[in-house]
BALOBA-1460 file (C-alpha; in Angstrom, 3 decimals):
// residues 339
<rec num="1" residu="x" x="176.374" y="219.662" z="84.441"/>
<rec num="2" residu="x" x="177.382" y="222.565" z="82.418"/>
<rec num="3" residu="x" x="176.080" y="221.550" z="79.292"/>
<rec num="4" residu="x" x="172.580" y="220.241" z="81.333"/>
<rec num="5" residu="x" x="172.120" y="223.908" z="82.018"/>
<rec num="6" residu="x" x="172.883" y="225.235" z="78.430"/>
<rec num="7" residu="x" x="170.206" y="222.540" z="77.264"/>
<rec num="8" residu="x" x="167.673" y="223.861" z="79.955"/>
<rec num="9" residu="x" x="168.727" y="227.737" z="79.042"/>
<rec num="10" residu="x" x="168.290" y="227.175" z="75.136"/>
<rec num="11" residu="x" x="164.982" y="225.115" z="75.637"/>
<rec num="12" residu="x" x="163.735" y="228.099" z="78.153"/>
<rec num="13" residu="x" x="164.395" y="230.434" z="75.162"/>
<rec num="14" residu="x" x="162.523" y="228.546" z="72.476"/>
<rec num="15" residu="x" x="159.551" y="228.378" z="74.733"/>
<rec num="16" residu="x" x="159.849" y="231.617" z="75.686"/>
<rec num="17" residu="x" x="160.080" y="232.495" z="71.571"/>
<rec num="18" residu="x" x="156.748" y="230.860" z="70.943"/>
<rec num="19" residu="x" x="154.931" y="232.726" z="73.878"/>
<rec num="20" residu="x" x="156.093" y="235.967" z="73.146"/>
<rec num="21" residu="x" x="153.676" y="237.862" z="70.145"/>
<rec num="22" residu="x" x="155.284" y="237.606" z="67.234"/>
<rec num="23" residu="x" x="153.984" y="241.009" z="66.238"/>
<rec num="24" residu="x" x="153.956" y="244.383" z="67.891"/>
<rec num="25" residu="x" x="151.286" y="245.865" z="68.441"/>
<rec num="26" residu="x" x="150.667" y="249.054" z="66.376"/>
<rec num="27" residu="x" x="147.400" y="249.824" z="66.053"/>
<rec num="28" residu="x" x="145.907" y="252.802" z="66.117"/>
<rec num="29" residu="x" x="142.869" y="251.679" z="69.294"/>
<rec num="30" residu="x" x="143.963" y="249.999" z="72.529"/>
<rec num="31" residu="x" x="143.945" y="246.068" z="72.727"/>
<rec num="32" residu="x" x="141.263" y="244.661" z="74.402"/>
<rec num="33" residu="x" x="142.713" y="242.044" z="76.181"/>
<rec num="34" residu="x" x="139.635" y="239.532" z="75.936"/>
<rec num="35" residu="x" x="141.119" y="238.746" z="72.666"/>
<rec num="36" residu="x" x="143.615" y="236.742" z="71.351"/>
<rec num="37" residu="x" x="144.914" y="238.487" z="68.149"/>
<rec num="38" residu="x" x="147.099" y="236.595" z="65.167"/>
<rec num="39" residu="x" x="148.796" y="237.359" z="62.244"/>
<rec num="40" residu="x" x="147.160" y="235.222" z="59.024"/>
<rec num="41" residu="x" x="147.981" y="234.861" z="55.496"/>
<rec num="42" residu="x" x="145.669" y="234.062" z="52.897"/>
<rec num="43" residu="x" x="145.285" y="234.197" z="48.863"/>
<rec num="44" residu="x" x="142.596" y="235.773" z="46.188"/>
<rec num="45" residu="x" x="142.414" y="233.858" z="43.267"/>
<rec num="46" residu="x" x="144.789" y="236.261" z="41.292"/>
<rec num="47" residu="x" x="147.166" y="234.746" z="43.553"/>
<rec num="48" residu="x" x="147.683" y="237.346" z="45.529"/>
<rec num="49" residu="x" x="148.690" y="237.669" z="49.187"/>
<rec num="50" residu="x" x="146.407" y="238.919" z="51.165"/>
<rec num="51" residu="x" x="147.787" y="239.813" z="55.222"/>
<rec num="52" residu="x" x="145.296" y="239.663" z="57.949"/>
<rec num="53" residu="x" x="144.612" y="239.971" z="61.557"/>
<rec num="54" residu="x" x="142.647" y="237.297" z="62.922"/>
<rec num="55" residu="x" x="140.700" y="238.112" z="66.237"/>
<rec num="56" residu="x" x="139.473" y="234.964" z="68.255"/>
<rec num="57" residu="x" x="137.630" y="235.841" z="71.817"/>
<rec num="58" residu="x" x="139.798" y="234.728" z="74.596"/>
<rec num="59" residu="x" x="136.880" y="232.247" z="76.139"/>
<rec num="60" residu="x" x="135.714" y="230.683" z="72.537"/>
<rec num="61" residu="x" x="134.058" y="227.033" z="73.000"/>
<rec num="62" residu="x" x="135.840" y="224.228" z="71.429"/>
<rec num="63" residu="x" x="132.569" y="224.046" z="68.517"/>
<rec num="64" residu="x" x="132.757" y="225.862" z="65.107"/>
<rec num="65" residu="x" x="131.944" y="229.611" z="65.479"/>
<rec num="66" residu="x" x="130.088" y="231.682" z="63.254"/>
<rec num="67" residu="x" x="132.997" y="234.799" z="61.384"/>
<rec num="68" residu="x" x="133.129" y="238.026" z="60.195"/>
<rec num="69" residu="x" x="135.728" y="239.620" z="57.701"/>
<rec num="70" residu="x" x="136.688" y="243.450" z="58.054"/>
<rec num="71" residu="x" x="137.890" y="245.512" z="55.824"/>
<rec num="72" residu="x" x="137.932" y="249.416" z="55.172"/>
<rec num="73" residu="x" x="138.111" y="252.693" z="54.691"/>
<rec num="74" residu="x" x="139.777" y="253.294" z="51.548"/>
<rec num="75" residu="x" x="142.788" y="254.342" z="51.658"/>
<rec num="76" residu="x" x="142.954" y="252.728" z="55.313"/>
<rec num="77" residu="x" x="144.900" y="249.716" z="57.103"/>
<rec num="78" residu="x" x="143.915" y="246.848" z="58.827"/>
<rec num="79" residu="x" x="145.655" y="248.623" z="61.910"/>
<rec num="80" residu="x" x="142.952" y="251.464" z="61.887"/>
<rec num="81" residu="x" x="139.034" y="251.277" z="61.497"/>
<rec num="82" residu="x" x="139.107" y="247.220" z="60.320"/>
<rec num="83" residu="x" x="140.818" y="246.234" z="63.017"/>
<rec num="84" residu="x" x="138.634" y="248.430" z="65.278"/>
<rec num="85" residu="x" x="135.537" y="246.723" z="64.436"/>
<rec num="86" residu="x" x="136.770" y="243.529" z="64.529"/>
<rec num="87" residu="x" x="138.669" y="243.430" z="67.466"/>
<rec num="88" residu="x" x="134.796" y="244.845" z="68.918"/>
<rec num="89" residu="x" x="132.834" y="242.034" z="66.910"/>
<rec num="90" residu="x" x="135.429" y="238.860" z="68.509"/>
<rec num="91" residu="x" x="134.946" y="240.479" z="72.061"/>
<rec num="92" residu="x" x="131.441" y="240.087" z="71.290"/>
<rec num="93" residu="x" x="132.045" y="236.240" z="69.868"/>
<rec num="94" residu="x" x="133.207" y="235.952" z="67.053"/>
<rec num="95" residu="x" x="136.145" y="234.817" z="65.015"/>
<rec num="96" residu="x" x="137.010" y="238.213" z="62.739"/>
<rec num="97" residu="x" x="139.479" y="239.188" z="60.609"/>
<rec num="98" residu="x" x="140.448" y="242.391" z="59.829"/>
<rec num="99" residu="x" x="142.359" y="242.520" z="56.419"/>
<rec num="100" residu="x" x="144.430" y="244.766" z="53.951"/>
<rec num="101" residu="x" x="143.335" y="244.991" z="50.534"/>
<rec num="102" residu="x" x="145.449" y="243.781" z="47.936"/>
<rec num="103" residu="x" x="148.176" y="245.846" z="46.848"/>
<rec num="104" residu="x" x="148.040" y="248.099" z="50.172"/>
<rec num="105" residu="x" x="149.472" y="247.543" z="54.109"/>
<rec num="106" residu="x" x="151.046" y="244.300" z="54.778"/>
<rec num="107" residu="x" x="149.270" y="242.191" z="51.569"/>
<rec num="108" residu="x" x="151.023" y="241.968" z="48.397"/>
<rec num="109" residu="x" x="150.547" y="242.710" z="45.289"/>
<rec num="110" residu="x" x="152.280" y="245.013" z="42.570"/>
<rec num="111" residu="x" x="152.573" y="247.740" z="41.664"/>
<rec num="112" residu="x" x="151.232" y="249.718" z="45.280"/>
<rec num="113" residu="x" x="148.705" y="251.538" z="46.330"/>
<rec num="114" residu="x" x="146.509" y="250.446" z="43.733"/>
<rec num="115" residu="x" x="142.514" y="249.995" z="43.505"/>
<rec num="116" residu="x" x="140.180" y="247.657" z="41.371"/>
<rec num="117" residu="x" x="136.570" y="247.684" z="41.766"/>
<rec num="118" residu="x" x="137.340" y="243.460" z="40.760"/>
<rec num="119" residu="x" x="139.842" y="242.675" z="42.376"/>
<rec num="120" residu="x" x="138.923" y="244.397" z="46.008"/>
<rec num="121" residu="x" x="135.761" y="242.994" z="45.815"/>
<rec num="122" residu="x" x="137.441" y="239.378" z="45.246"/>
<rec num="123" residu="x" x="139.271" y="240.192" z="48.564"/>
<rec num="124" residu="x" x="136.072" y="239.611" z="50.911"/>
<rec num="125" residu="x" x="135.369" y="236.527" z="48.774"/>
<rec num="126" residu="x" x="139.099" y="235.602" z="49.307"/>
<rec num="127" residu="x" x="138.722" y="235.811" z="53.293"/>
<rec num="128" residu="x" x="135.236" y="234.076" z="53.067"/>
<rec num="129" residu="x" x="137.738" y="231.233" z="51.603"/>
<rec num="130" residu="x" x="140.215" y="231.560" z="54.092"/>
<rec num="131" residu="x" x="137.495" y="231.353" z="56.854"/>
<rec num="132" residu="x" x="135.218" y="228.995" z="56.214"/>
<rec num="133" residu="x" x="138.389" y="226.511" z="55.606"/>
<rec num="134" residu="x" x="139.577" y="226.871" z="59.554"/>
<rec num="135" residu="x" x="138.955" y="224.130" z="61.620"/>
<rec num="136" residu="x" x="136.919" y="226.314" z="64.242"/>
<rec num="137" residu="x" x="134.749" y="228.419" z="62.161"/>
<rec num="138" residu="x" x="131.573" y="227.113" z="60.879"/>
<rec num="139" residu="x" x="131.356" y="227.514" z="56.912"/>
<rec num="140" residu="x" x="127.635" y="227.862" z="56.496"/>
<rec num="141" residu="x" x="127.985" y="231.430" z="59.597"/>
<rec num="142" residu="x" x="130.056" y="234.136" z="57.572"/>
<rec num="143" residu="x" x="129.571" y="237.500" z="57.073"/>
<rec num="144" residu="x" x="131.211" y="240.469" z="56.059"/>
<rec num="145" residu="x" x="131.531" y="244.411" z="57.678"/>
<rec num="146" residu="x" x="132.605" y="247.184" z="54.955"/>
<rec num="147" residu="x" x="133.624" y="250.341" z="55.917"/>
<rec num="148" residu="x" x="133.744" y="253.450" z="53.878"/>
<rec num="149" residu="x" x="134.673" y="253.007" z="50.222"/>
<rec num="150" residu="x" x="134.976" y="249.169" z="51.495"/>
<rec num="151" residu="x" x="131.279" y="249.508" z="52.055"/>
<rec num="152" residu="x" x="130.501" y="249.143" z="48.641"/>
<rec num="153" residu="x" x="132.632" y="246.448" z="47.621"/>
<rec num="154" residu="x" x="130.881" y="244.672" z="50.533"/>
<rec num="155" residu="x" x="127.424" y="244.955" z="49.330"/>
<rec num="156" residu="x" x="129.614" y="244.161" z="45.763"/>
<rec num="157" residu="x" x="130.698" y="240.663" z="47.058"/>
<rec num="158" residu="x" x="127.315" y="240.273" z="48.874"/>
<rec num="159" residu="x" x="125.524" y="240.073" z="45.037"/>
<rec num="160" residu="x" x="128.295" y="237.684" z="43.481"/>
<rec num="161" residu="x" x="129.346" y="235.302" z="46.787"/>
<rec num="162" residu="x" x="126.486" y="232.940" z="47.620"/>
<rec num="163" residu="x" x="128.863" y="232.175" z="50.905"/>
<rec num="164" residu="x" x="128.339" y="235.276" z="52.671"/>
<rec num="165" residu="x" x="125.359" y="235.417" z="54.899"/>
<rec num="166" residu="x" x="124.848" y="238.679" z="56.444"/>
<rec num="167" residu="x" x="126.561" y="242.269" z="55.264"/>
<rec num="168" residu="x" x="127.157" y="244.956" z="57.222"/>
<rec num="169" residu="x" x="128.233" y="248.486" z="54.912"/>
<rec num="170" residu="x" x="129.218" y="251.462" z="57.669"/>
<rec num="171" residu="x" x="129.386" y="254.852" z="56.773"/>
<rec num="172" residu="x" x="129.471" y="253.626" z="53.008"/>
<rec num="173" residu="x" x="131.060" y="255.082" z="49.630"/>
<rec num="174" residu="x" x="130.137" y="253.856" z="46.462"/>
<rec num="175" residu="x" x="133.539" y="254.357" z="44.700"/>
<rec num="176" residu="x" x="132.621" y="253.799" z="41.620"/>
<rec num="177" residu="x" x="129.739" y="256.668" z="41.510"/>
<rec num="178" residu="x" x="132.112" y="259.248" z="43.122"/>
<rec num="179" residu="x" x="135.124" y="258.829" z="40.893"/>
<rec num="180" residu="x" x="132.801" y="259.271" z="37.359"/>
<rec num="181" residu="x" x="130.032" y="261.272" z="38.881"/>
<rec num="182" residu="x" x="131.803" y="263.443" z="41.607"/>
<rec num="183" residu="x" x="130.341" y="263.962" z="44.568"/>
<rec num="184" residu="x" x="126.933" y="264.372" z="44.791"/>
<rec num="185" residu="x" x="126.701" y="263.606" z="40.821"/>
<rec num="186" residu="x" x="127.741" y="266.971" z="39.825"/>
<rec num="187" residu="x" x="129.948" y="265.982" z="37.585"/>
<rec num="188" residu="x" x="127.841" y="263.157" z="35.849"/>
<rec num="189" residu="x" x="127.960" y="263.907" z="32.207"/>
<rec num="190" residu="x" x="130.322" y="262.645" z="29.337"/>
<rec num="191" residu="x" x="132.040" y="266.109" z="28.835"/>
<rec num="192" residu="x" x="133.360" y="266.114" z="32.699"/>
<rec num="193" residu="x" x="134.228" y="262.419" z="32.339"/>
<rec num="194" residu="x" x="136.424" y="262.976" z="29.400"/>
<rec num="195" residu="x" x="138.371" y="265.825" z="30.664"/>
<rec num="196" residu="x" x="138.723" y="262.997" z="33.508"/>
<rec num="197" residu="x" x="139.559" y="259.788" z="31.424"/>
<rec num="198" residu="x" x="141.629" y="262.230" z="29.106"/>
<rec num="199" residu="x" x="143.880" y="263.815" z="32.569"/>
<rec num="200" residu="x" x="144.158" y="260.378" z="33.883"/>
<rec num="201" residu="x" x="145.550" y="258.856" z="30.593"/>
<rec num="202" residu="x" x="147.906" y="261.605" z="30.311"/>
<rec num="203" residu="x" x="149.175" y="260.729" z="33.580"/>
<rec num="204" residu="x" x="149.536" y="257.279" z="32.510"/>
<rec num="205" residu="x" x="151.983" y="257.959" z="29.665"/>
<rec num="206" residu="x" x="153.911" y="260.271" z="32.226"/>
<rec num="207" residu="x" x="154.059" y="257.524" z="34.549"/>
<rec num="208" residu="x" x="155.294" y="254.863" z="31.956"/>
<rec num="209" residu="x" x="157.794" y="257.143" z="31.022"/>
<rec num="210" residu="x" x="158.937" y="258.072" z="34.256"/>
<rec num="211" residu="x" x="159.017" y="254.666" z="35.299"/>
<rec num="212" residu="x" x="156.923" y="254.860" z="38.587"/>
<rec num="213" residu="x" x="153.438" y="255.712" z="39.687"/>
<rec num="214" residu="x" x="152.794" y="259.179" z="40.591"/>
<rec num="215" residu="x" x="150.659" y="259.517" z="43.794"/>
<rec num="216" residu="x" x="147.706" y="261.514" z="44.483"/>
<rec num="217" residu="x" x="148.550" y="262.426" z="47.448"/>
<rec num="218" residu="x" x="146.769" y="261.392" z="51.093"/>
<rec num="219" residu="x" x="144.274" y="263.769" z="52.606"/>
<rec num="220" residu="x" x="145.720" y="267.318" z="52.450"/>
<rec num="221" residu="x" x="148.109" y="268.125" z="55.021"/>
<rec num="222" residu="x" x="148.577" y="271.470" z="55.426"/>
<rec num="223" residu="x" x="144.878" y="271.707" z="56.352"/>
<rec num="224" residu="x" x="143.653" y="275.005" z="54.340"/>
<rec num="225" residu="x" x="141.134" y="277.016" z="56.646"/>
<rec num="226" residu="x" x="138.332" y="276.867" z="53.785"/>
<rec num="227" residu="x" x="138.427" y="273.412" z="53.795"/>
<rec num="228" residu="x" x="135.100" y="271.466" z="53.646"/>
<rec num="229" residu="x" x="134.233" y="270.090" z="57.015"/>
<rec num="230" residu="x" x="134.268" y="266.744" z="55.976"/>
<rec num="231" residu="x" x="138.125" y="267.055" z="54.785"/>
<rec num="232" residu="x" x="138.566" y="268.441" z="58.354"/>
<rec num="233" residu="x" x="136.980" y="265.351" z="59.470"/>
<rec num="234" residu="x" x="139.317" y="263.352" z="57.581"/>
<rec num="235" residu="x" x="142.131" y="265.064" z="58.449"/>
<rec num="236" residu="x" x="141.296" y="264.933" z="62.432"/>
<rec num="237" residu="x" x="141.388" y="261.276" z="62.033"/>
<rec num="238" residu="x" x="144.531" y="259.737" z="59.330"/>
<rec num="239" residu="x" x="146.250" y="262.874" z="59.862"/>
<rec num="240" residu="x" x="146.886" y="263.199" z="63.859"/>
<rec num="241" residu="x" x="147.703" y="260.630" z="66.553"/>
<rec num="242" residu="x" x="143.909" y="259.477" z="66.237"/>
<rec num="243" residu="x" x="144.367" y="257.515" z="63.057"/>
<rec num="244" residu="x" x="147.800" y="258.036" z="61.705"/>
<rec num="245" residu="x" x="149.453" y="255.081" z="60.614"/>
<rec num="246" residu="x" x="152.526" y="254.558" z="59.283"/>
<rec num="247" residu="x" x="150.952" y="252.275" z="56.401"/>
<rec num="248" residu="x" x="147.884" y="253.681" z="55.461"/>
<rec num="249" residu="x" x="147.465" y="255.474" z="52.299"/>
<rec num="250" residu="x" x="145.247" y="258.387" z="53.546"/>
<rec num="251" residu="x" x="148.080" y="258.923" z="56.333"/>
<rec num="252" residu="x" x="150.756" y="259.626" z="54.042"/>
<rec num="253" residu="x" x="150.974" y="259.926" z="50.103"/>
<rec num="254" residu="x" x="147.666" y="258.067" z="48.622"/>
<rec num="255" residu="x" x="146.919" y="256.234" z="46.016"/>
<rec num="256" residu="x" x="148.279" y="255.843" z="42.260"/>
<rec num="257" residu="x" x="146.723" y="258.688" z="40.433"/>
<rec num="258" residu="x" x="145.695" y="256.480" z="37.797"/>
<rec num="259" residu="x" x="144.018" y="254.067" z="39.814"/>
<rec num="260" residu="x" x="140.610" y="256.224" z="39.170"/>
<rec num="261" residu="x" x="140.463" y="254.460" z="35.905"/>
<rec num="262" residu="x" x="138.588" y="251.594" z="36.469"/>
<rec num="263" residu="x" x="136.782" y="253.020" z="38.054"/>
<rec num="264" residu="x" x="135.224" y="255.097" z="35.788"/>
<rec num="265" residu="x" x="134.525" y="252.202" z="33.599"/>
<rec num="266" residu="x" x="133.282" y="249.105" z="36.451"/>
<rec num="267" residu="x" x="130.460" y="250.544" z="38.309"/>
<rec num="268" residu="x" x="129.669" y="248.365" z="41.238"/>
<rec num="269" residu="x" x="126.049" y="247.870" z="42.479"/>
<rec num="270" residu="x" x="124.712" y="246.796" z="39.583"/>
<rec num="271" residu="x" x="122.915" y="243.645" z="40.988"/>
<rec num="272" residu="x" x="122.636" y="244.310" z="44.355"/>
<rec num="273" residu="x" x="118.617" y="244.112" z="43.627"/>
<rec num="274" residu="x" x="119.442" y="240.724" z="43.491"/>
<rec num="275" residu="x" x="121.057" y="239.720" z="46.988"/>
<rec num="276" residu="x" x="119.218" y="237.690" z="49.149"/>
<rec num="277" residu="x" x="121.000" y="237.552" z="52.144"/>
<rec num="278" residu="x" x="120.594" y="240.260" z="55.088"/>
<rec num="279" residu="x" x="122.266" y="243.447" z="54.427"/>
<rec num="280" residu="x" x="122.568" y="246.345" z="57.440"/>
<rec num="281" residu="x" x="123.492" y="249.784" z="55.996"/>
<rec num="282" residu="x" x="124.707" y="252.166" z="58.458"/>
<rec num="283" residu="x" x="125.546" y="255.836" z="58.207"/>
<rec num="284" residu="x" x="125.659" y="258.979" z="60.071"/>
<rec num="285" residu="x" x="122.843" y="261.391" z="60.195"/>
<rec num="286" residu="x" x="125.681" y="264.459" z="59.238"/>
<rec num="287" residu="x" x="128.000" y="262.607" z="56.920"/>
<rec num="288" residu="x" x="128.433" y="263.998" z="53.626"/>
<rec num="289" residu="x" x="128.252" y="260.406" z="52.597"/>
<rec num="290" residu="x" x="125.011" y="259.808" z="53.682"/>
<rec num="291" residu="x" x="123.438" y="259.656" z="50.133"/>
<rec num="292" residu="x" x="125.532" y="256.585" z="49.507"/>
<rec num="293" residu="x" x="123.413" y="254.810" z="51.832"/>
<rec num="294" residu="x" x="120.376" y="255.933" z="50.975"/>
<rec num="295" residu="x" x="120.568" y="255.432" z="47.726"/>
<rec num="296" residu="x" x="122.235" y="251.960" z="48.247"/>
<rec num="297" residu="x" x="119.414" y="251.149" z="50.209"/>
<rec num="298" residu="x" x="116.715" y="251.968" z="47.756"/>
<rec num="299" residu="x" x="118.592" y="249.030" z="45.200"/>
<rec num="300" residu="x" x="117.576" y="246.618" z="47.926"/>
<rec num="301" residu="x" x="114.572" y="244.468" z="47.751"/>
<rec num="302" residu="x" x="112.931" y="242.043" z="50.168"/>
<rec num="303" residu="x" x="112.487" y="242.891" z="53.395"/>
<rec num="304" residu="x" x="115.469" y="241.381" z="55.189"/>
<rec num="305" residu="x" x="117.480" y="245.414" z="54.495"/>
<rec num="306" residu="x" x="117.733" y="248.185" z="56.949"/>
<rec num="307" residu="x" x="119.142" y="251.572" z="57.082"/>
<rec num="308" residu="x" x="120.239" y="252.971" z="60.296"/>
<rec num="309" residu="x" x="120.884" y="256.391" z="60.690"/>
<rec num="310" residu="x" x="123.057" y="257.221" z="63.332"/>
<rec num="311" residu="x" x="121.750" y="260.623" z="64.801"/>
<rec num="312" residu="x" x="124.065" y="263.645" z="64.808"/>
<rec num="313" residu="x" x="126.851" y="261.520" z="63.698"/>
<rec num="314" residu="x" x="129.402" y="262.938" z="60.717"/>
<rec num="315" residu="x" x="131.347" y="260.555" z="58.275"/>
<rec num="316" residu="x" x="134.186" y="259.820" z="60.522"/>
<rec num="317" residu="x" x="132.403" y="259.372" z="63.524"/>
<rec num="318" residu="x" x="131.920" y="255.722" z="62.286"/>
<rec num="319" residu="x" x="135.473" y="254.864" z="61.983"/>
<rec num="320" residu="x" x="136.484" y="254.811" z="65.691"/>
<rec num="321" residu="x" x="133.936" y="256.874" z="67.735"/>
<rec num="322" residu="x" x="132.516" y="253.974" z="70.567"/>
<rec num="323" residu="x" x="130.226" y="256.198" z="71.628"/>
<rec num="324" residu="x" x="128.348" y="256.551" z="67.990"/>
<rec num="325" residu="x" x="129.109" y="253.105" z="66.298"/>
<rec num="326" residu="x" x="126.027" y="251.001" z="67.057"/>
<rec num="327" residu="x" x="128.005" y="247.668" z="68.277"/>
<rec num="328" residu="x" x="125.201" y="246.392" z="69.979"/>
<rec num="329" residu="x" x="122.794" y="246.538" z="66.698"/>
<rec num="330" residu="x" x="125.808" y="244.903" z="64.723"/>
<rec num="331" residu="x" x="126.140" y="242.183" z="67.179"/>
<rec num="332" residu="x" x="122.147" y="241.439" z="67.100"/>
<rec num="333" residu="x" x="121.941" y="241.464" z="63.300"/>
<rec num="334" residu="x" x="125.097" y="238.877" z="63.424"/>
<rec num="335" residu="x" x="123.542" y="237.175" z="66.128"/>
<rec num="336" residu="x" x="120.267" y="236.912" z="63.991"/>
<rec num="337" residu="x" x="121.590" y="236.295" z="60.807"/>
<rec num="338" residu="x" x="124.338" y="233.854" z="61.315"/>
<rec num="339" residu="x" x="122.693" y="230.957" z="63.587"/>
């Protein structure tokens, strides 16, 4: 009798282990509890890790559903904006995943907090492989949502991966054209790019001799009171209870100085004239950014590419503001695009 009871005990608690979530929930954005959220794994073809979370709507039909990978701002985690969106999008029916890039958050990849115009833009092509290999997502109805400096590498994968179907870039960066042009392509001339390529390899021989990867630092914390508005923006969302997280870059100390490199060197966009799948570019009508967009959208041809301008919204405002992220236009342009 005894021992019936320690059987029935220890086979309550393994079935009680399998029902519990195996992962806490520590996001930044409530759960929405129309959707059933899971913890994935996948590879690039560098053979990295990549860590997702995988968002499937609660009342999903037993037939193949069309998917949507997630992945942005830079600097961010899957726990913040991503996993916003997506979480949003699978209420809305789909299957999304909301991933970190490699080398940051929960993915692997050494050294950390690194960035590669390649190899980030490999990372949507890696989830397209990871999704369109489940059993109840239908290959031939991905697409992909890029946020920020993510944004571009979206549009990036949209000109090299056949796959993807429909691209959505919010509140986009080019990264490339910022980090050898500055912003707003002040600094776009080969006398300010050397004194750049020649600090940057400088700190590359300190950091080799050092033995570790100096960091630039997140977004500046003390906030100084002649900030630009746009670092305020920044700093009202990865810097207070908003958007900290514990993982992201942006939150805390950044990313490798000399990640800027490649930078430099790769510029992305370079045959996005060429994509013939529907693209959606999306940006607020006060975000510093805004040019990003516009002149993303100008690269475009054909006449399945829109710009939306959001009115009166800044940069940031497109990270986690329901109220000025246009769901209902991203779930008709999926709708449209993947059937």
């Amino acid at each position: 009798m005894k021992w019936s009871i320690l059987i029935v005990i220890i086979a309550l608690g393994i079935i009680g282990y399998f029902l519990i979530p195996c992962n806490k929930w520590d996001n930044v954005f409530p759960k929405n509890s129309a959707v059933i959220t899971q913890k994935v794994h996948f590879h690039n073809r560098y053979g990295i890790e990549l860590t997702g979370d995988l968002y499937i709507p609660k009342n999903k039909t037993s037939e193949k559903m069309p998917a949507i990978a997630v992945s942005g701002p830079f600097g961010a985690v899957k726990e913040q904006s991503s996993g916003l969106y997506a979480q949003e999008m699978a209420a809305r029916g789909f299957i999304t995943l909301a991933f970190d890039p490699s080398f940051t958050g929960e993915s692997d990849g050494n050294v950390r907090n690194v960035a590669s115009p390649d190899i980030n833009t490999e990372d949507f092509s890696a989830a397209v492989d990871y999704l369109s290999t489940r059993p109840d997502v239908d290959a031939e109805k991905i697409g992909i949502i890029g946020i920020c400096g993510w944004g571009g590498m979206a549009i990036n994968a949209a000109a090299m991966d056949t796959r993807i179907k429909a691209t959505v870039a919010s509140t986009m960066y080019d990264m490339t054209r910022i980090t050898a042009n500055g912003y707003f392509d002040t600094d776009n001339n080969a006398d300010a790019r050397f004194a750049t390529k020649t600090a940057l390899n400088n700190q590359r021989t300190t950091d080799y001799k050092n033995g570790k990867y100096e960091l630039a630092g997140g977004v500046v914390d003390p906030l100084p009171d002649d900030a630009p508005q746009f670092v305020k923006d920044y700093y009202a969302y990865y810097k207070t209870p908003r958007g900290y997280h514990k993982r992201s870059l942006n939150s805390n100390g950044g990313w490798n100085k000399t990640s800027s490199l490649s930078f430099i060197n790769m510029p992305i966009l370079q045959y996005a004239n060429e994509i013939r799948s529907p693209i959606l570019l999306v940006h607020g009508e006060k975000a510093h950014s805004r040019y990003f967009s516009e002149d993303a959208f100008k690269k475009l041809t054909g006449d399945n590419k829109e710009l939306l301008i959001i009115p009166g919204a800044n940069h940031v405002d497109l990270y986690d503001n329901m109220e000025k992220i246009p769901f209902d236009k991203l779930e008709q342009f999926f709708k449209t695009n993947l059937k």
